[in-house]
ChimeraX commands (.cxc) that place a marker at each C-alpha (Angstrom):
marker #1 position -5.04,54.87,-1.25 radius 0.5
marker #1 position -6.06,58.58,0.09 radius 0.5
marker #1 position -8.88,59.29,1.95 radius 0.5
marker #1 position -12.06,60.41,0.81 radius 0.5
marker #1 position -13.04,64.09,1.04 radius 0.5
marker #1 position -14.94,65.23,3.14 radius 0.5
marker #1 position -16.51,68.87,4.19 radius 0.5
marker #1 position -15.17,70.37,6.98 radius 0.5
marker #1 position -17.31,73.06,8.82 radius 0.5
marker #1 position -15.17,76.03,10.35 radius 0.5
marker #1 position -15.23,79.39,11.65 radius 0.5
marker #1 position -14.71,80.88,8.18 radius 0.5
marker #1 position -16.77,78.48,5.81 radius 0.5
marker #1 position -17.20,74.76,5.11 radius 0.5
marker #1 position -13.98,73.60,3.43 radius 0.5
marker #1 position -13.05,70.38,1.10 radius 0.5
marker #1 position -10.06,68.51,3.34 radius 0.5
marker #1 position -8.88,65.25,2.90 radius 0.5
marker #1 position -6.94,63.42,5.99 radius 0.5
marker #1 position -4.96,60.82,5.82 radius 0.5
marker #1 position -2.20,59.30,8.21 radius 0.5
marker #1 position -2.39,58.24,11.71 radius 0.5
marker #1 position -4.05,60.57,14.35 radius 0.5
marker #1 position -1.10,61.06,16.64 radius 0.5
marker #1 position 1.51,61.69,14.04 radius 0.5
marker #1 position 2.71,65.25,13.52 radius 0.5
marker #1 position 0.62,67.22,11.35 radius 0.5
marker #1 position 1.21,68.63,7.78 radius 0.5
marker #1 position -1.15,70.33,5.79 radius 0.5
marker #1 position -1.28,71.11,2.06 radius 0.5
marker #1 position -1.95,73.45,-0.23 radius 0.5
marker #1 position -2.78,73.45,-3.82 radius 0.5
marker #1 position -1.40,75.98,-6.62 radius 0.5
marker #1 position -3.96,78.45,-8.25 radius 0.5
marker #1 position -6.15,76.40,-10.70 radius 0.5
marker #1 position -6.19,72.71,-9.19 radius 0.5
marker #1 position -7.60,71.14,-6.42 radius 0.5
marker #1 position -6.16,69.15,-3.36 radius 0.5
marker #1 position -5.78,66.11,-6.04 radius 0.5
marker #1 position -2.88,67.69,-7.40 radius 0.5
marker #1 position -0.88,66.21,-3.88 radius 0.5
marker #1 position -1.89,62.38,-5.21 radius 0.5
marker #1 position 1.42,61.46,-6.10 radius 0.5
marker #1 position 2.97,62.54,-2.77 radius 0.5
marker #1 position -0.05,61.20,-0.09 radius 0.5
marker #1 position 1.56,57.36,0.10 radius 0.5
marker #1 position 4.87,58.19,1.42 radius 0.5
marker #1 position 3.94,61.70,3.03 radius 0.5
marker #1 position 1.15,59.73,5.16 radius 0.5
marker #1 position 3.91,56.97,6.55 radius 0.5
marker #1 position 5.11,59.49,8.52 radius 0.5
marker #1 position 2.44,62.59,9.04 radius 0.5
marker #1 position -1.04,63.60,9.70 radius 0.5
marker #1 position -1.78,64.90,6.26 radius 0.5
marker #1 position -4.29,67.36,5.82 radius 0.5
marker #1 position -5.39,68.96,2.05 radius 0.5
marker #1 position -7.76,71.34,1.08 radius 0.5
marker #1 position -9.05,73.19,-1.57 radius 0.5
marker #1 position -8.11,76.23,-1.10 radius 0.5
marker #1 position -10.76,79.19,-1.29 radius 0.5
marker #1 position -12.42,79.56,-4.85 radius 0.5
marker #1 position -11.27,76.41,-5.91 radius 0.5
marker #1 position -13.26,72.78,-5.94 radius 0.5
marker #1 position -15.58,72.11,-3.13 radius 0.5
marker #1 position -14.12,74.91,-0.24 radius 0.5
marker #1 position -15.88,78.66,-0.10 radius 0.5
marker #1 position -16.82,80.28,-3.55 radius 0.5
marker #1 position -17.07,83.56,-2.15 radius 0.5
marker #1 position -17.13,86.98,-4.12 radius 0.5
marker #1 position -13.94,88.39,-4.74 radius 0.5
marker #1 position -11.58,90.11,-4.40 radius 0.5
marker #1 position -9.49,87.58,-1.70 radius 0.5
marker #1 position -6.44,88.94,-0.07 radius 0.5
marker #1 position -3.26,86.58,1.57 radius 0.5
marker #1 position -4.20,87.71,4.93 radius 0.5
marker #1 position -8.02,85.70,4.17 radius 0.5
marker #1 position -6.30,82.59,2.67 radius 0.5
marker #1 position -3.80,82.45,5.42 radius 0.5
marker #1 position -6.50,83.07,8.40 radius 0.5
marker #1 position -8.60,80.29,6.17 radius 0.5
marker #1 position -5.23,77.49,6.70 radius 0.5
marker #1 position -5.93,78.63,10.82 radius 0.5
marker #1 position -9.39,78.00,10.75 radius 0.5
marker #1 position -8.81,74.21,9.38 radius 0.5
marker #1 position -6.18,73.56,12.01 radius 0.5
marker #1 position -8.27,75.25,14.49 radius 0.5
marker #1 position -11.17,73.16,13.28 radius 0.5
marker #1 position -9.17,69.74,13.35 radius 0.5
marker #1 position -8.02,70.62,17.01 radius 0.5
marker #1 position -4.54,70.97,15.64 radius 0.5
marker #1 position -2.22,73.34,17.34 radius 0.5
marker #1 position 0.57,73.14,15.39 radius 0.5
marker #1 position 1.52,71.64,12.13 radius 0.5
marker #1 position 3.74,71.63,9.33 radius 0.5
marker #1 position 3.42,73.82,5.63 radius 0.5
marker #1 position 3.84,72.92,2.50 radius 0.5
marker #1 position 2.26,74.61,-0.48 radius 0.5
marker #1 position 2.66,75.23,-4.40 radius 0.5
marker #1 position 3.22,78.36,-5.81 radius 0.5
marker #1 position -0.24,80.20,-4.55 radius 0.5
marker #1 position -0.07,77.76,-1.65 radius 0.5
marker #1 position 4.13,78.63,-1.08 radius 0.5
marker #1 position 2.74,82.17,-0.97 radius 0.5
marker #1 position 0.23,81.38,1.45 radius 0.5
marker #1 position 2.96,79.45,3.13 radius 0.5
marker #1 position 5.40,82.98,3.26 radius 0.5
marker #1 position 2.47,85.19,4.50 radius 0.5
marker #1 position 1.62,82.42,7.79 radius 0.5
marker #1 position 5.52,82.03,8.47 radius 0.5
marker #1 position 5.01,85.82,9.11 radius 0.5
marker #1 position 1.77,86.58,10.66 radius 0.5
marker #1 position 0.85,83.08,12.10 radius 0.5
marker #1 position 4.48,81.23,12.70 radius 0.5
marker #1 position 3.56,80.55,16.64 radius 0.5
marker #1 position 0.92,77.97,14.06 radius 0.5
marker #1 position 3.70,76.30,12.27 radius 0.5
marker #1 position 6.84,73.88,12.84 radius 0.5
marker #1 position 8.43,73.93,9.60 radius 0.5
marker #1 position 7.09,75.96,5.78 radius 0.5
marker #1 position 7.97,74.48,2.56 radius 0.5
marker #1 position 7.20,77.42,-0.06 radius 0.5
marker #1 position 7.95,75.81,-3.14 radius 0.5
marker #1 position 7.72,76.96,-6.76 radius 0.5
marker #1 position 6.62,80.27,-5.47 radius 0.5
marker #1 position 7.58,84.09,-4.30 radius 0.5
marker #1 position 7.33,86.90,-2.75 radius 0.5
marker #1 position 5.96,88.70,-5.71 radius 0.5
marker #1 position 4.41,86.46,-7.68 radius 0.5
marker #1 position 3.99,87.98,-10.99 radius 0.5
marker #1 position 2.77,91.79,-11.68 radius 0.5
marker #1 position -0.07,93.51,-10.46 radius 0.5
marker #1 position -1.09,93.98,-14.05 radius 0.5
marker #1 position -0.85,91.17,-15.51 radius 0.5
marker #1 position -3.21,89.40,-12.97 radius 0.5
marker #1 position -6.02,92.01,-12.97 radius 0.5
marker #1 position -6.20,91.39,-16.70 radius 0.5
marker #1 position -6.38,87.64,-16.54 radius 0.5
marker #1 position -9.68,88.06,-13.53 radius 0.5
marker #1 position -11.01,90.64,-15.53 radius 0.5
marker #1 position -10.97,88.33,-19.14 radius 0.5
marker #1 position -12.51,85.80,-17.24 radius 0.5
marker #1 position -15.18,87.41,-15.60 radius 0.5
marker #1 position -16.11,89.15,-18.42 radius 0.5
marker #1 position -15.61,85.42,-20.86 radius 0.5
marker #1 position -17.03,83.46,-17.91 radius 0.5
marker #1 position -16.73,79.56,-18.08 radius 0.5
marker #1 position -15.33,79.62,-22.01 radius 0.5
marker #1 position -12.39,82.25,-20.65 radius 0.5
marker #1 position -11.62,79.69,-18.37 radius 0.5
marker #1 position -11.77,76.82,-21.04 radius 0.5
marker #1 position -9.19,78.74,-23.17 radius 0.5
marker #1 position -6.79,79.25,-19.75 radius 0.5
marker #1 position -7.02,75.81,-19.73 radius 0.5
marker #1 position -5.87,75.49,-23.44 radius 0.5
marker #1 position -2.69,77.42,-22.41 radius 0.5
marker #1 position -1.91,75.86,-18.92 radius 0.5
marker #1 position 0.25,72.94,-19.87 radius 0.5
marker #1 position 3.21,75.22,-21.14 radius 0.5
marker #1 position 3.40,77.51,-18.07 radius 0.5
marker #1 position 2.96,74.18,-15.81 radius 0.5
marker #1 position 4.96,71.76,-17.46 radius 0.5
marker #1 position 8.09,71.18,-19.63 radius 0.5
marker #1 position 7.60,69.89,-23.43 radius 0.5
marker #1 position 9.27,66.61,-22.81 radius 0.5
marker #1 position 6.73,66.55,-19.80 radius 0.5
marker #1 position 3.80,67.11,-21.65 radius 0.5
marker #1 position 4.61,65.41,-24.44 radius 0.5
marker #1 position 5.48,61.99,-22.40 radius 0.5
marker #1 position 2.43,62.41,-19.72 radius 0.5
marker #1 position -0.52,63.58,-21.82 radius 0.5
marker #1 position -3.18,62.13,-19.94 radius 0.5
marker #1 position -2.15,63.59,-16.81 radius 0.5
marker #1 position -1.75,66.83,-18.46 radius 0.5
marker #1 position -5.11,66.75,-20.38 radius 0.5
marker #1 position -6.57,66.07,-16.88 radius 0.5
marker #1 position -5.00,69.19,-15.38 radius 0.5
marker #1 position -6.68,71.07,-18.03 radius 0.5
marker #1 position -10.03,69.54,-17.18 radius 0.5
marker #1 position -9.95,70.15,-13.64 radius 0.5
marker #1 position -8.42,73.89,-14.64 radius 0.5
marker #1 position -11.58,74.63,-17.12 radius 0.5
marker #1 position -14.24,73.75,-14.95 radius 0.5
marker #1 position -13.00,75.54,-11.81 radius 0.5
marker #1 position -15.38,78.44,-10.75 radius 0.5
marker #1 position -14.46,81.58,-12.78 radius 0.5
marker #1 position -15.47,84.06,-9.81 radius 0.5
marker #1 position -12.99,81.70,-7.40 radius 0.5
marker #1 position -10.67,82.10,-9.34 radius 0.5
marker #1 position -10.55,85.36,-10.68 radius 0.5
marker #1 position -10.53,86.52,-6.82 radius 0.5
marker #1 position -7.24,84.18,-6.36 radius 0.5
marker #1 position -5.94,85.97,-8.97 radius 0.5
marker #1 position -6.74,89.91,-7.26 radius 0.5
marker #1 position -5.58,87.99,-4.64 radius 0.5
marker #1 position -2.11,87.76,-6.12 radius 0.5
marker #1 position -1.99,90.69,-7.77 radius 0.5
marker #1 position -2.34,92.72,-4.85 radius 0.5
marker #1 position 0.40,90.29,-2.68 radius 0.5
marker #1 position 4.13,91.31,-1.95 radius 0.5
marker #1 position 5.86,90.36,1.07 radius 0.5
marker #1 position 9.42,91.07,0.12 radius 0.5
marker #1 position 9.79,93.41,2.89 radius 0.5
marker #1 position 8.34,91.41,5.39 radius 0.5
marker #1 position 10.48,87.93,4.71 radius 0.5
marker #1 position 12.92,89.36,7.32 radius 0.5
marker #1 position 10.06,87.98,10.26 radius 0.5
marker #1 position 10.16,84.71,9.30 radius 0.5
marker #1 position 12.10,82.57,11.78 radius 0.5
marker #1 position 10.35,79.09,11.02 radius 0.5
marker #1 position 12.90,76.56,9.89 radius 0.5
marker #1 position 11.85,77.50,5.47 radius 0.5
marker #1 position 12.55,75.29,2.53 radius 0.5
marker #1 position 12.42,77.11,-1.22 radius 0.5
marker #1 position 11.75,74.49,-3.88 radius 0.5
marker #1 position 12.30,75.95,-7.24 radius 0.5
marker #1 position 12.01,74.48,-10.72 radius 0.5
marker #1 position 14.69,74.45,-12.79 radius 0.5
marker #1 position 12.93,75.70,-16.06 radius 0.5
marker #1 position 9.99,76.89,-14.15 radius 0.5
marker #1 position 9.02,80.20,-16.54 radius 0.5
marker #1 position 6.76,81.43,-13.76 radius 0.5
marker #1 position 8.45,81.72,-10.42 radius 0.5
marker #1 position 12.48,81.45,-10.97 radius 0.5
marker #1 position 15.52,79.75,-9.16 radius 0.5
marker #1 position 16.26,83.42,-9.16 radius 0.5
marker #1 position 13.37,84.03,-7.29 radius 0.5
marker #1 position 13.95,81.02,-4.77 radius 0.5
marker #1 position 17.51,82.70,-4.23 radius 0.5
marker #1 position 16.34,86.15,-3.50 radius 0.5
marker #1 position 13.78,84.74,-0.54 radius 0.5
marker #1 position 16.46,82.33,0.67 radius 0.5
marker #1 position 18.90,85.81,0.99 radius 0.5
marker #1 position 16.07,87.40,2.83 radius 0.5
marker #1 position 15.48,84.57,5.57 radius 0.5
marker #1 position 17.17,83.40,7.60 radius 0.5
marker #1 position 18.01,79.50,7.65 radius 0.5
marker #1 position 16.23,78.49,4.81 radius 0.5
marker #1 position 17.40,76.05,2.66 radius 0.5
marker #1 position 16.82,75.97,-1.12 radius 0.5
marker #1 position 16.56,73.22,-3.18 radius 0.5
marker #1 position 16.16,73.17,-6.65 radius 0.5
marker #1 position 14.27,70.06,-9.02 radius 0.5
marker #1 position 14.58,69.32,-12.45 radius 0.5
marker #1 position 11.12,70.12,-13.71 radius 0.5
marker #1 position 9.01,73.28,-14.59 radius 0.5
marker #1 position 6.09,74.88,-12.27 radius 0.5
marker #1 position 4.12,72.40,-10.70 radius 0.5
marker #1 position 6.98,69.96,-9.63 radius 0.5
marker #1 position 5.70,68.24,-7.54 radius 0.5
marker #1 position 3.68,66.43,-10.12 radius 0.5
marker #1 position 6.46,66.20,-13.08 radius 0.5
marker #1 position 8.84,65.35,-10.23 radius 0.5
marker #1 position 6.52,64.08,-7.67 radius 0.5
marker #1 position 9.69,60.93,-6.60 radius 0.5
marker #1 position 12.56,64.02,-6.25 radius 0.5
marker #1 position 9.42,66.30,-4.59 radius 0.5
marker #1 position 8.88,63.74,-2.23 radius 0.5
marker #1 position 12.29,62.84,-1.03 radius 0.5
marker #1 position 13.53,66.42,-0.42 radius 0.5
marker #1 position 10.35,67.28,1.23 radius 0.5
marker #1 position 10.88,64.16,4.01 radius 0.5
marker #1 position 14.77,65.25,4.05 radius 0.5
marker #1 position 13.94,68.50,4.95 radius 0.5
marker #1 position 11.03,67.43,7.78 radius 0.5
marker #1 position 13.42,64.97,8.82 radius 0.5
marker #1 position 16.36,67.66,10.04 radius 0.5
marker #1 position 13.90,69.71,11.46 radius 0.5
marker #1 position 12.76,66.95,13.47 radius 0.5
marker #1 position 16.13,66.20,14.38 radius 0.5
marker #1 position 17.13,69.55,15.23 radius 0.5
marker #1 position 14.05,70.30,17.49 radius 0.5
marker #1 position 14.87,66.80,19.26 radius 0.5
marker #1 position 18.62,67.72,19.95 radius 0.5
marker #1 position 17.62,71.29,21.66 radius 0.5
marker link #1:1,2 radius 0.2
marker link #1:2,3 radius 0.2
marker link #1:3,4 radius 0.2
marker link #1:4,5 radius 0.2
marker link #1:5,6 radius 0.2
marker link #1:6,7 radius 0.2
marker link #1:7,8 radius 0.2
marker link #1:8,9 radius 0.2
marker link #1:9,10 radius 0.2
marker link #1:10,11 radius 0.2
marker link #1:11,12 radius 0.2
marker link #1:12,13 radius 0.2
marker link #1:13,14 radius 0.2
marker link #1:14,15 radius 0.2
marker link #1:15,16 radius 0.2
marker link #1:16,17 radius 0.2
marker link #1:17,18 radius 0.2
marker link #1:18,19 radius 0.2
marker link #1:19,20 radius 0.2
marker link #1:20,21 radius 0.2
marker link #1:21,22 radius 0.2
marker link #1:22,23 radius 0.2
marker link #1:23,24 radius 0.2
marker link #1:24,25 radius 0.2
marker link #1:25,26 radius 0.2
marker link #1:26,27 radius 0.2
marker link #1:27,28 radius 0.2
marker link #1:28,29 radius 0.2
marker link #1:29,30 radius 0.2
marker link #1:30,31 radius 0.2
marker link #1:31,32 radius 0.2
marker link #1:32,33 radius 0.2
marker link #1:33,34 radius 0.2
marker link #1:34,35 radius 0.2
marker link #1:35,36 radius 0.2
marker link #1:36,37 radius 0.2
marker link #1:37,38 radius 0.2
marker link #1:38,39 radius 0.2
marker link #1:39,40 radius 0.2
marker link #1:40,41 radius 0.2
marker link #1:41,42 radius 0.2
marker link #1:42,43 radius 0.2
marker link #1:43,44 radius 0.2
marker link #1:44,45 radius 0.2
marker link #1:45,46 radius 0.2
marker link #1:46,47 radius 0.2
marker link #1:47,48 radius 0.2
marker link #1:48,49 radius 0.2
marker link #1:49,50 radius 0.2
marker link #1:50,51 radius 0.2
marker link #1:51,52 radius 0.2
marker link #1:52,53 radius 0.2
marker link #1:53,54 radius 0.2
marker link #1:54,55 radius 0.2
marker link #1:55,56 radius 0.2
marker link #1:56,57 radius 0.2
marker link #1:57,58 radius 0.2
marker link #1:58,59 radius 0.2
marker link #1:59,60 radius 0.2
marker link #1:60,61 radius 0.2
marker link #1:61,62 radius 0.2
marker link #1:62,63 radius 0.2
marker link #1:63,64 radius 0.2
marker link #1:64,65 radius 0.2
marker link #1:65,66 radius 0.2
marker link #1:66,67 radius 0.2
marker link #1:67,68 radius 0.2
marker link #1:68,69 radius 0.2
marker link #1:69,70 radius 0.2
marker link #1:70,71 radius 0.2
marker link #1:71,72 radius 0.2
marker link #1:72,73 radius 0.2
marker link #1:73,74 radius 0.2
marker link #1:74,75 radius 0.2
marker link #1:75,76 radius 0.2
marker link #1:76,77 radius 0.2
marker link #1:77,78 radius 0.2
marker link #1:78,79 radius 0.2
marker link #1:79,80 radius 0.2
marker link #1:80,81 radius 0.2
marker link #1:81,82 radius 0.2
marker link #1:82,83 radius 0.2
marker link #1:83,84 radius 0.2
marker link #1:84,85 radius 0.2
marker link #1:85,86 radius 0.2
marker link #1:86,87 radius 0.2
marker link #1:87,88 radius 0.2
marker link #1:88,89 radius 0.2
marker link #1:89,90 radius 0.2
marker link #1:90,91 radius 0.2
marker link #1:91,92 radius 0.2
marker link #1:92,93 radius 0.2
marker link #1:93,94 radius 0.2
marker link #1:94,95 radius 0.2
marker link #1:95,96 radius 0.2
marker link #1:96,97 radius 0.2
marker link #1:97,98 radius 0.2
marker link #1:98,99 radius 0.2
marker link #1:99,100 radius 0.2
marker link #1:100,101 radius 0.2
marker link #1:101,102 radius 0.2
marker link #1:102,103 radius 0.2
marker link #1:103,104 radius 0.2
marker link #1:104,105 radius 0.2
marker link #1:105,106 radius 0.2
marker link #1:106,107 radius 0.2
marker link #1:107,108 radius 0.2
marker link #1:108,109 radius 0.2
marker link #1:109,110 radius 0.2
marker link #1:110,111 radius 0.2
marker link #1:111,112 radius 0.2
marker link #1:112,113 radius 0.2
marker link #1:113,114 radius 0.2
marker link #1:114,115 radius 0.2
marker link #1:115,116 radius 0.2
marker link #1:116,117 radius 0.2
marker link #1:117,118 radius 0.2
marker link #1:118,119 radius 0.2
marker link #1:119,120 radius 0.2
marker link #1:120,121 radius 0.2
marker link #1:121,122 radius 0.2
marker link #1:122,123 radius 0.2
marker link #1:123,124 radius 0.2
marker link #1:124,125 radius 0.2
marker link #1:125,126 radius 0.2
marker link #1:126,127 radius 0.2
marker link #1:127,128 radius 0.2
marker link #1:128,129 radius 0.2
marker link #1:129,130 radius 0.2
marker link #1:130,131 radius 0.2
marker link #1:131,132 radius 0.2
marker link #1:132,133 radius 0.2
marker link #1:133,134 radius 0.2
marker link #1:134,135 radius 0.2
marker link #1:135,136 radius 0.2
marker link #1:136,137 radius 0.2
marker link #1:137,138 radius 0.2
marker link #1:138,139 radius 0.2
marker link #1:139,140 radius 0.2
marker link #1:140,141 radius 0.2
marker link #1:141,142 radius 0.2
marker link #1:142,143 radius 0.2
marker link #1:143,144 radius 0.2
marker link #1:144,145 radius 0.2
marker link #1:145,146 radius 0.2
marker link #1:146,147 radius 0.2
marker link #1:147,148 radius 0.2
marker link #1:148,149 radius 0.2
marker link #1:149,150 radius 0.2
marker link #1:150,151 radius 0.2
marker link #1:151,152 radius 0.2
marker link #1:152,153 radius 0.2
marker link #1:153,154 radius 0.2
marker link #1:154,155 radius 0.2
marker link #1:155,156 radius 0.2
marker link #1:156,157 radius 0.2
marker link #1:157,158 radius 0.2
marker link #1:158,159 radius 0.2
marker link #1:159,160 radius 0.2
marker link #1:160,161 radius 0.2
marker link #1:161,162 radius 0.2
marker link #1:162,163 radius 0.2
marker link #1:163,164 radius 0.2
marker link #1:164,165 radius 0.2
marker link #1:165,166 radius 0.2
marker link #1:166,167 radius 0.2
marker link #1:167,168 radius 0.2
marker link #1:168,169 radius 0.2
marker link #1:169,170 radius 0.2
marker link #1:170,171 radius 0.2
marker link #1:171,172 radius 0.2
marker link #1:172,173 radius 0.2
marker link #1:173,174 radius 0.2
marker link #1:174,175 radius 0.2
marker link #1:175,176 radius 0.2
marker link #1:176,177 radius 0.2
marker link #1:177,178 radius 0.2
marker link #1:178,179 radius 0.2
marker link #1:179,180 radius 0.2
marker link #1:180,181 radius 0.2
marker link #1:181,182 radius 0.2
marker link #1:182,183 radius 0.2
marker link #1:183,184 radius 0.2
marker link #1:184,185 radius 0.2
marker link #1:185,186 radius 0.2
marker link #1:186,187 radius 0.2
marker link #1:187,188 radius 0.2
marker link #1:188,189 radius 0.2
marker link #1:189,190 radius 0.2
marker link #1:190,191 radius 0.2
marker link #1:191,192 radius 0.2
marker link #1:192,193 radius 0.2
marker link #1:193,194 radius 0.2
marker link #1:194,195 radius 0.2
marker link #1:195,196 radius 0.2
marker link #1:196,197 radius 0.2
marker link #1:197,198 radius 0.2
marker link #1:198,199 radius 0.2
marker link #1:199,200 radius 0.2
marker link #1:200,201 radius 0.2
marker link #1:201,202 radius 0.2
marker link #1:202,203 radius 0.2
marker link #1:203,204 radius 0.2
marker link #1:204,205 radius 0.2
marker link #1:205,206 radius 0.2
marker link #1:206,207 radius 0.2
marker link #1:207,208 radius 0.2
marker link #1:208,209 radius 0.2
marker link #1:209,210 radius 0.2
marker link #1:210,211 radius 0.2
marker link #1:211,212 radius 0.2
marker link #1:212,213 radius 0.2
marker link #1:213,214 radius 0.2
marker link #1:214,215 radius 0.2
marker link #1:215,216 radius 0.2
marker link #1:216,217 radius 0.2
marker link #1:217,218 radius 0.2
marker link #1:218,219 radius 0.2
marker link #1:219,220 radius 0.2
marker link #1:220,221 radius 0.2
marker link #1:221,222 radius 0.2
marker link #1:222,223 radius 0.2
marker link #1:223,224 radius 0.2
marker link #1:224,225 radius 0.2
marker link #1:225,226 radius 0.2
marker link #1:226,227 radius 0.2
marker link #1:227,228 radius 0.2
marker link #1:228,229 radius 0.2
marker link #1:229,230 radius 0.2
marker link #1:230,231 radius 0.2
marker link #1:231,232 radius 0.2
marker link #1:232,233 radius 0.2
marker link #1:233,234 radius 0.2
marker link #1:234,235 radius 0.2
marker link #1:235,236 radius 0.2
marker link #1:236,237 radius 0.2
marker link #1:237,238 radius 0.2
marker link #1:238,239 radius 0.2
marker link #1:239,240 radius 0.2
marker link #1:240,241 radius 0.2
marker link #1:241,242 radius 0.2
marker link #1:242,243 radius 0.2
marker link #1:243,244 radius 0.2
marker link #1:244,245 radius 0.2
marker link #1:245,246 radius 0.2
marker link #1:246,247 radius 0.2
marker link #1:247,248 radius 0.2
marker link #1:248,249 radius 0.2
marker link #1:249,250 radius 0.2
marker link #1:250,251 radius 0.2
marker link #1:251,252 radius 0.2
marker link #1:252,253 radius 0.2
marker link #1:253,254 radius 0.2
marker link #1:254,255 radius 0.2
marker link #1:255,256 radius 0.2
marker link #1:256,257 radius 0.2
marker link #1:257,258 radius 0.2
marker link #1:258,259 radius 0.2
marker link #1:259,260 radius 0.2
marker link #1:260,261 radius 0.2
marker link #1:261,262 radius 0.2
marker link #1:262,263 radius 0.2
marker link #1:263,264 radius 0.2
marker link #1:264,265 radius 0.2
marker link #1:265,266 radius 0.2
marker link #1:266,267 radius 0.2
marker link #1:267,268 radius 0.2
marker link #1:268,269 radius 0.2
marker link #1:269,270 radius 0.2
marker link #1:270,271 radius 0.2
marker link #1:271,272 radius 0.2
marker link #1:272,273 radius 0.2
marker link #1:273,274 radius 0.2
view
């Protein structure tokens, strides 16, 4: 059983964060993917909670954290994961985040790493899509407001999920969709400038944090491919790859889990051995 949410006053707005997991253990926070909440990390708080601090939050323009106008940039959702930690008096903690929240993940392991023990960027990229392609989806939903964002939510399930997924696990995917369509449209629609305006290929070369790269085997949105290309760019990481599409960590929340821990687990062990 998770906590309760609760709302979390810091320097940069009053944020939705969940904690869960004994005060003393090491710290990991969460982040969500573009169009959930910090519910989507349900499957995953039991066993991540044994052995952490776990912190979630909605991330900027999403659920109960800042609806602010738009557009966002990485450098204000990154300086946003700070001001949590900083709020929480944690000095350190571990990453993990899907797809927007592995981005947000990439752009702290390079302008915030003295922050961070460990990243897991997972189902994510440098370049996450084209710059294009998301400044038509904010504009069609600013301009279609809350109906736009109904009829994303129509469409979700097959960029999220695999058929046999969806077709097995409809209620679960039925309540994605919910939670997608009644997200704020200006929140989002920023997240989405946000990524459209994001590439840190060039700049993957700074990241020394101990990195995992979780990639989706089918996943039609960010590639093994492009899991490959950011483990060639840093150095250390480790890649692993899951048999599910883009959100992973709830089609494959068991195989998420376990390679997640694996993966804290050696860095422990290496940082103990120095």
């Amino acid at each position: 059983m998770s906590s309760a949410a609760v709302q979390l006053e810091t320097t940069r707005g009053s944020f939705r964060v969940t904690v869960d997991g004994a005060a003393q253990a090491p710290a990991l926070i969460l982040s969500n993917s573009l169009g959930t909440t910090l519910e989507m990390w349900n499957p995953q708080i039991e066993a991540l909670a044994q052995r952490f601090r776990v912190i979630r939050y909605d991330t900027r323009g999403h659920g109960g954290s800042p609806i602010t106008e738009g557009p966002y940039s990485f450098e204000q959702l990154g300086l946003d994961v700070v001001a949590i930690l900083d709020a929480l008096g944690i000095e350190q903690a571990a990453f993990c985040g899907v797809s927007m929240g592995g981005h947000t993940g990439l752009w702290l392991g390079i302008h915030a790493a003295d922050r961070f023990n460990a990243i897991a960027v997972c189902n994510s990229a440098a370049k996450i899509g084209t710059e294009q392609a998301w400044k038509e989806r904010a504009d069609f939903l600013r301009q279609g407001g809350q109906a736009a964002m109904q009829e994303l939510a129509l469409t979700a399930p097959d960029r999220w999920f695999t058929a046999e997924y969806i077709r097995q696990h409809a209620s679960q995917v039925q309540a994605a969709q919910q939670q997608l369509a009644q997200l704020s449209v200006e929140g989002y629609a920023a997240c989405c400038e946000a990524l459209a305006g994001s590439d840190l290929r060039n700049d993957l070369h700074c990241i020394s944090v101990p990195t995992l790269l979780v990639a989706g085997e089918v996943d039609p949105v960010t590639t093994v491919e492009d899991a490959k290309n950011m483990q060639a760019a840093i150095v250390g990481s480790v890649i692993g790859v899951i048999a599910a599409s883009h959100l992973s960590n709830l089609e494959a929340p068991e195989a998420f889990t376990q390679m997640l821990l694996s993966f804290m687990a050696n860095v422990q062990q290496a940082k103990a051995s120095i």
